[in-house]
Structures are given as C-alpha cells and as structure tokens.
C-alpha positions in Angstrom: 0.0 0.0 0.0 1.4 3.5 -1.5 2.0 6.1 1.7 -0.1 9.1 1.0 1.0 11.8 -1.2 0.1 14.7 1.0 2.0 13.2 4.1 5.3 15.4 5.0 8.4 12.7 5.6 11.3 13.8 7.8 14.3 12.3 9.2 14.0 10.8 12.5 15.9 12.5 15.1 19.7 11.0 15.3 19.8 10.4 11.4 22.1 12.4 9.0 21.9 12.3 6.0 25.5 13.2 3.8 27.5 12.7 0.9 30.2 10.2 2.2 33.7 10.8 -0.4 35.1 7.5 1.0 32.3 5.5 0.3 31.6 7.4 -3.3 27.7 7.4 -2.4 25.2 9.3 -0.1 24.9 7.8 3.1 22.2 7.8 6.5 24.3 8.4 9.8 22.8 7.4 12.9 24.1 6.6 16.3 24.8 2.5 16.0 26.0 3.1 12.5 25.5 3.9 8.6 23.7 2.9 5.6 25.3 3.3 2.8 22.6 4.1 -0.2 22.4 3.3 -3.7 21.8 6.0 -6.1 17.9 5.7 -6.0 17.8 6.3 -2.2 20.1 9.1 -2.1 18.3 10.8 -4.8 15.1 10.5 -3.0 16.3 11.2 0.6 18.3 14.3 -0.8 14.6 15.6 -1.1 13.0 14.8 2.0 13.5 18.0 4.2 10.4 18.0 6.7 8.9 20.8 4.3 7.9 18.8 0.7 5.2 16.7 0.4 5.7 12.9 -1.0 3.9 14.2 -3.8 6.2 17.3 -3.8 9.4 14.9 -3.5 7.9 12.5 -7.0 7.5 15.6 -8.9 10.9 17.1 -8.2 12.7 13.4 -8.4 10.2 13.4 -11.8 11.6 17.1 -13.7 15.2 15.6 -12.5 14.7 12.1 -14.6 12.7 12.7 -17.3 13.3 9.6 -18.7 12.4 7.7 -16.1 8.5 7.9 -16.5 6.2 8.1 -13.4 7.9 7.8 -10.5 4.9 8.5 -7.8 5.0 4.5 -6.9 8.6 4.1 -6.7 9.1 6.9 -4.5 5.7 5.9 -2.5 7.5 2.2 -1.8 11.0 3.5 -1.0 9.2 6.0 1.6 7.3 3.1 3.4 10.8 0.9 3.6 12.6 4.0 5.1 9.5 4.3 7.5 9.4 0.4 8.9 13.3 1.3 8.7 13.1 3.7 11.2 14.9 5.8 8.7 11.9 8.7 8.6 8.7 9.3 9.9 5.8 11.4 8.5 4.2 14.6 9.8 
C-alpha cells in the first residue's frame, strides 16, 4: 500500500543524511551506525527535508529524470521501507 502523497516525511531525530567521499555514495548516519545508499535512495532522501510533500518529492525526483517515466510508486514504496526502517517518519 502507497503512503499518502500529502503526508510530510522527515528524518527521524539522530539520522544524517551526507554525501560520504570514502564510500563514493550518499549515506544515512545514525548513532549505532551507517547505511550506505544506492543511487535511488540518495536521490530521494536528498529531497525529503520535513517541508515537501511525497507528492512534492515525485515531482521534483520526476523534472530531474525525465526519462524515467512516473515515478509516484517508486518513490511511494522507498518512503514506506525508510518508515518500517526507522529511517523517517511522517508529519
């Protein structure tokens, strides 16, 4: 089941999220350790900033890839992973 497009993710308190050099990828800091993301991840969590909307987030992530066609689901499913995660939560 999609998360709801109006709904406002955030980080969860005690996660950072950086561009790690070392690792050549974005990364999610938090205090027991790091996930290192693939290009997909980072490019969605790069958008989350407790202000945009998931619907917000698909349409930025969407004028970004053009050629990747409708990305409202992807984005929707990556969301909901990050959230039984414990990577985010929603406002």
């Amino acid at each position: 089941m999609a998360v709801g497009m109006k709904r406002i993710p955030k980080l969860r308190p005690g996660f950072r999220f950086q561009w790690e050099p070392a690792q050549n990828a974005y990364v999610l800091l938090y205090p027991e350790g790091m996930v290192r993301l693939n290009d997909s991840a980072g490019a969605v969590l790069k958008e989350v900033d407790g202000q945009r909307n998931v619907a917000d987030i698909v349409a930025l992530l969407e004028q970004q890839f053009p050629d990747a066609g409708s990305l409202s689901e992807d984005v929707s499913d990556f969301l909901k992973d990050a959230e039984q995660q414990h990577w985010i939560l929603f406002t």
